[in-house]
C-alpha atoms as one frame of an Amber mdcrd trajectory, in Angstrom:
protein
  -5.340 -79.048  19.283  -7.099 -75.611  18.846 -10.418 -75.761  17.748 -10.504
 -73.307  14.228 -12.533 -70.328  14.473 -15.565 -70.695  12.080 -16.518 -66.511
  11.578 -19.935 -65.806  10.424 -20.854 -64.420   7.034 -23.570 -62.005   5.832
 -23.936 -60.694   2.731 -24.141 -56.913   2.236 -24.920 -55.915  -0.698 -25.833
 -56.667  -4.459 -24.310 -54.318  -6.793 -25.547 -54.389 -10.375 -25.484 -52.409
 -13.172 -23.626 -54.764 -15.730 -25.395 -55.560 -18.527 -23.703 -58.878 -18.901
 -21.713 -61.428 -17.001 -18.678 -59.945 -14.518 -15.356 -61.731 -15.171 -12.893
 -59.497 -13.302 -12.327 -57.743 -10.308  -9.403 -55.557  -9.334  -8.109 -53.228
  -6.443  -5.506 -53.085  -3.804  -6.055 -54.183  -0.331  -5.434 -51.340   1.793
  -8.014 -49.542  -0.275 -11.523 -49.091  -0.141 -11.961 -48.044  -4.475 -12.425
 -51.598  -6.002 -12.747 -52.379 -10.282 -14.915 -54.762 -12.033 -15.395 -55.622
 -16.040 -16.577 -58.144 -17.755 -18.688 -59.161 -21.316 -20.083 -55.989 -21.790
 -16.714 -54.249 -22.282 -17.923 -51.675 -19.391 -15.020 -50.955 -16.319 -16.885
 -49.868 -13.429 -15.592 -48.521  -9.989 -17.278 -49.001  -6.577 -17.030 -48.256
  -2.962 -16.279 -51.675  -0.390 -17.027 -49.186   2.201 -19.902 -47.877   0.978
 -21.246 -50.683  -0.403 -25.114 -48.922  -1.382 -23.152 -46.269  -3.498 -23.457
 -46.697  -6.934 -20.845 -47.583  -9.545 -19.135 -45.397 -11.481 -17.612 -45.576
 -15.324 -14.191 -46.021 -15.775 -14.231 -47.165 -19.063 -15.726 -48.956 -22.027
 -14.639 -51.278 -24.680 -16.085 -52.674 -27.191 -14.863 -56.584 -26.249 -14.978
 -58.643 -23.428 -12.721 -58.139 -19.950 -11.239 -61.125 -18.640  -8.254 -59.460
 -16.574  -7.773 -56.185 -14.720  -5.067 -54.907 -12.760  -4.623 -51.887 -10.415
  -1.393 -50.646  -9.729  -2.000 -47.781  -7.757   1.711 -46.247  -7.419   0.944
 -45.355 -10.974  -2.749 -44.332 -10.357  -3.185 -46.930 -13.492  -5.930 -49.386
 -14.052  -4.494 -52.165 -16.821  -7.046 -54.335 -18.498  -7.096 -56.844 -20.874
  -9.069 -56.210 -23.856  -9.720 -59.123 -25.254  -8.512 -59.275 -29.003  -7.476
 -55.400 -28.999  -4.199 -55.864 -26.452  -3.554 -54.047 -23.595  -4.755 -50.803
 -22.080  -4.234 -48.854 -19.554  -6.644 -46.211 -17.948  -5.400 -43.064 -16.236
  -7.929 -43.251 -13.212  -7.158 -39.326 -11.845  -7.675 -37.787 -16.086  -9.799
 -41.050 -16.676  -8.467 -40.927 -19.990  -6.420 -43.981 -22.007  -2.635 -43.544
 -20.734  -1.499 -46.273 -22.609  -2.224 -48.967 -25.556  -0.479 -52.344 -26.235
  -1.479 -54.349 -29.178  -0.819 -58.019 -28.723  -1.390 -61.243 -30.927  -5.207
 -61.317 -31.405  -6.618 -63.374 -28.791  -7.967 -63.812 -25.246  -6.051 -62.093
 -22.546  -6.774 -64.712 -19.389  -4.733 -62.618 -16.561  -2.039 -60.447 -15.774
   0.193 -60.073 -13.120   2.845 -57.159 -12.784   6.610 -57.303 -10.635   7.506
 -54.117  -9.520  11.253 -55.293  -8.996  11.524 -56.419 -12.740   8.824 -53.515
 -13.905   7.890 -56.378 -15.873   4.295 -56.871 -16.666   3.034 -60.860 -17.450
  -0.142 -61.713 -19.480  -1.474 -64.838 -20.184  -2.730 -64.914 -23.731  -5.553
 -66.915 -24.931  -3.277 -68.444 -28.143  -0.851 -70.100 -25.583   1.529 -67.066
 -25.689   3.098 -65.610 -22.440   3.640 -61.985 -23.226   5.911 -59.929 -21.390
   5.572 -56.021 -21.532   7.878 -53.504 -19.951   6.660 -51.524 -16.664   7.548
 -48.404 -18.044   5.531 -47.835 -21.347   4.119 -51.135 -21.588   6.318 -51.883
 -24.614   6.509 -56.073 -25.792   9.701 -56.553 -24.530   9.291 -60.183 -25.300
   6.310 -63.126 -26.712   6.943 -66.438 -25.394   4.805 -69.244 -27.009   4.570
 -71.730 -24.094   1.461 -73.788 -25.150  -1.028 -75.059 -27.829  -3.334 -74.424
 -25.614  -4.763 -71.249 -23.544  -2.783 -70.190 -20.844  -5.171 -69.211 -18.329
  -3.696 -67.536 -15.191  -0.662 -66.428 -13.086   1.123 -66.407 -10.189   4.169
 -64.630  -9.347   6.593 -65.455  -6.666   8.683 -62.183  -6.400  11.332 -63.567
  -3.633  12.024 -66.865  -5.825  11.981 -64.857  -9.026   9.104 -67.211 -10.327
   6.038 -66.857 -12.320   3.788 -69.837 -11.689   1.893 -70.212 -15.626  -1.682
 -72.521 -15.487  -3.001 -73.629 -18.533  -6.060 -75.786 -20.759  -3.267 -78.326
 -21.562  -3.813 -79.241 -17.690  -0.451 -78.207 -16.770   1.500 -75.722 -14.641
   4.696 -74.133 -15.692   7.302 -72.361 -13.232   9.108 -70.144 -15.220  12.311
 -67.754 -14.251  10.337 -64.281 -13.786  14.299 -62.853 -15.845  15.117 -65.113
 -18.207  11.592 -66.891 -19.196  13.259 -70.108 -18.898  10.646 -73.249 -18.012
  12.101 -74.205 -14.668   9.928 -77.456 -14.038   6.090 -78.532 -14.760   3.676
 -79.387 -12.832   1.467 -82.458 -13.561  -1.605 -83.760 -11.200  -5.091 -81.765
 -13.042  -7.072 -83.756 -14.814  -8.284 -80.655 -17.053  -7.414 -77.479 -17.322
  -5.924 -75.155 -14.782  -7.909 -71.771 -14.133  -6.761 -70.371 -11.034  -3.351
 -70.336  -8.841  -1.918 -68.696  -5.948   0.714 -68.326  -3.567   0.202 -68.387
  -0.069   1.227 -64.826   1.336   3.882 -66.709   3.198   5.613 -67.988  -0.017
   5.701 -71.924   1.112   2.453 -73.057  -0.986   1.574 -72.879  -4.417  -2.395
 -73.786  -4.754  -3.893 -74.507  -8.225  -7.434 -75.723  -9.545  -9.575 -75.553
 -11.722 -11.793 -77.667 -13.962 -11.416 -80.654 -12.819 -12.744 -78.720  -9.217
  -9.830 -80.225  -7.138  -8.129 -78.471  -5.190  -4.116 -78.859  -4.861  -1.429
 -77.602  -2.700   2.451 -78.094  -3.637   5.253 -77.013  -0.948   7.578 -74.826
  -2.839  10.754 -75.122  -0.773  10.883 -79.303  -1.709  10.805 -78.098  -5.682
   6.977 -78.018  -5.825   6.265 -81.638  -4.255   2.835 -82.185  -4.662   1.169
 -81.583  -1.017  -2.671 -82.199  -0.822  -5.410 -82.782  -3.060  -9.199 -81.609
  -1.804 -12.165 -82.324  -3.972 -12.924 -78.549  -3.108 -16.310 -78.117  -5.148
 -19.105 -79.883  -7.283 -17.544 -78.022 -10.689 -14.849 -76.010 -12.073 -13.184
 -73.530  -9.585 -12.599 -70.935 -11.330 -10.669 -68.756  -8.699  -8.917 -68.791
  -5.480  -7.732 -65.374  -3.252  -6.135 -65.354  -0.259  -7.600 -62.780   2.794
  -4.506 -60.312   3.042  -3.524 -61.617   6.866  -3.105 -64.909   4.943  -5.508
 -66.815   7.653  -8.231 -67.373   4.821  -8.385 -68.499   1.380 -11.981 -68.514
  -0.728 -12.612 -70.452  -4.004 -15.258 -69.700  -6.226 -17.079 -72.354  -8.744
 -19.165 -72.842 -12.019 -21.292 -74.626  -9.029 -22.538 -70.840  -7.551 -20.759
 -71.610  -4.764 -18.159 -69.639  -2.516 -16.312 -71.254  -0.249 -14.037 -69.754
   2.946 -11.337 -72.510   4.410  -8.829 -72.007   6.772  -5.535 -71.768   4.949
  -3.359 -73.951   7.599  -5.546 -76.475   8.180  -7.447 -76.597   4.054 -10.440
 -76.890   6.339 -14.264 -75.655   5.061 -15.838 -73.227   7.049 -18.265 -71.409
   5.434 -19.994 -72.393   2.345 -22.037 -69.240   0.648 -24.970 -69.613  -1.442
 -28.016 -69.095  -2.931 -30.204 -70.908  -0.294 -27.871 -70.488   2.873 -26.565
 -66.602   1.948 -28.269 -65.502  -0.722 -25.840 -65.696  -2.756 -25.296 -65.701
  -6.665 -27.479 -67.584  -9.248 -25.130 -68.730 -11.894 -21.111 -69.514 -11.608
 -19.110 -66.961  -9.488 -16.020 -66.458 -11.593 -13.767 -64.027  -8.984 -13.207
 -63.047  -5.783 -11.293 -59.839  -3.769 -10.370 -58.879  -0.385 -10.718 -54.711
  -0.193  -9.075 -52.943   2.343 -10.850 -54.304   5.177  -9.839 -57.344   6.644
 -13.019 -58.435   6.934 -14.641 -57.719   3.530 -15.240 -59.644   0.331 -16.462
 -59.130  -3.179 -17.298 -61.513  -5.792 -18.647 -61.078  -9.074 -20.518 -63.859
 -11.318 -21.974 -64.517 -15.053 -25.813 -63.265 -13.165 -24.635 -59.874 -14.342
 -24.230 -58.959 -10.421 -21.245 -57.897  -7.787 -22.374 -59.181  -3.844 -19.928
 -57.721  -1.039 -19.950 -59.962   2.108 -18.593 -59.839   5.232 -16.537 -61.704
   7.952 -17.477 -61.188  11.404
């Protein structure tokens, strides 16, 4: 058996200049321009390659940011403001391109197919809204819960949107017709964060309950493995873009780097080992390099890390 390589992590850098906690970060591997927002309604740019540059102001609104996305065909940066809908900032004019009012409530995350041009959100009142690539017209509102849905996964070869939610379950819904394909049962609380594997075959979800669980998608979602993967709630998972990695991040401060094939820990990053964040690290992204990583957290700060 081949031993797993373990890489080595330092930390970079500490970017700040949020006045409150960071929720979400955005970008597109591939490229170096990352996004974070969060609390204080402020949108901020920043450099993974220059790391000691300072961030720059995108935008700023007058709620809270819980979901950004990049789509940088369009040179568009989508967030979701919190009670006010969607918007959409025109990064070259940096000016609002375009302005989406949804039902009043939290908007959790947001994931976009560019074969449908169909944009998901997941809303905060149980609502999955759908909006139209185009114009970001509601094309349709699909009430799937009582409860908040709280992220997304899309699965653009299957034509399936994998739907987490406080009511502990996960939905696969048909990406066309919105039809609830199957649910997934297994957390004991709510579900926060979910991901495919790049290669398609795995669906991982967690969340509050801080387990960790795999499902194999060809056998119709069979539940796979269960990992007690941190102390508290896990309140994200991102896979490195060559697929060999996969971090969480947890109300416990922690970040964690495990081998995707194997769901082995390697690294564990922290306040005492890495210096790492003070309060619950709430997202993580891979920038263009391979090797780089940002997470943000509720101690008002960014750190960028990196493999070696």
């Amino acid at each position: 058996m081949s031993s797993i390589h373990r890489p080595q992590v330092q930390k970079l850098a500490s970017l700040t200049g949020h006045r409150d906690c960071v929720y979400a970060l955005a970008g597109t591997p591939g490229q170096e321009v990352f996004y974070s927002a969060g609390a204080d309604g402020m949108v901020a740019a920043w450099s993974a390659d220059e790391p000691e540059r300072d961030g720059e102001l995108v935008a700023k609104v007058e709620n809270s940011v819980y979901a950004l996305l990049h789509l940088p065909e369009r040179q568009l940066l989508l967030l979701g403001h919190n009670f006010q809908g969607l918007q959409a900032i025109d990064l070259q004019e940096k000016k609002l391109a375009y302005a989406t009012a949804l039902p009043p409530a939290a908007i959790f995350d947001m994931v976009y197919s560019e074969a449908r041009q169909r944009l998901y959100l997941a809303l905060g009142d149980g609502t999955l809204a759908v909006l139209r690539a185009p114009d970001f017209k509601v094309e349709q509102l699909l009430k799937l819960s009582d409860k908040s849905l709280r992220c997304l996964a899309l699965h653009e070869e299957r034509g399936e949107l994998a739907v987490g939610g406080s009511d502990w379950l996960v939905r696969i819904v048909a990406a066309d017709s919105l039809r609830v394909k199957q649910v997934l049962e297994g957390a004991t609380n709510s579900v926060f964060t979910l991901a495919y594997a790049p290669d398609g075959r795995t669906l991982f979800t967690a969340g509050r309950d801080a387990h960790l669980r795999t499902w194999d998608v060809a056998a119709g979602y069979q539940p796979a493995a269960s990992v007690v993967a941190h102390m508290f709630t896990i309140n994200h998972v991102a896979f490195s873009p060559d697929g060999q990695y996969f971090v969480t991040c947890s109300m416990d401060k922690s970040i964690k780097l495990w081998d995707a094939a194997t769901l082995t820990l390697l690294r564990v990053l922290d306040r005492a080992r890495h210096a790492g964040h003070g309060t619950s690290v709430n997202k993580l992204f891979w920038p263009g390099r391979q090797n780089r990583l940002v997470s943000c957290s509720d101690d008002r700060s960014l750190a960028v890390w990196e493999l070696s």
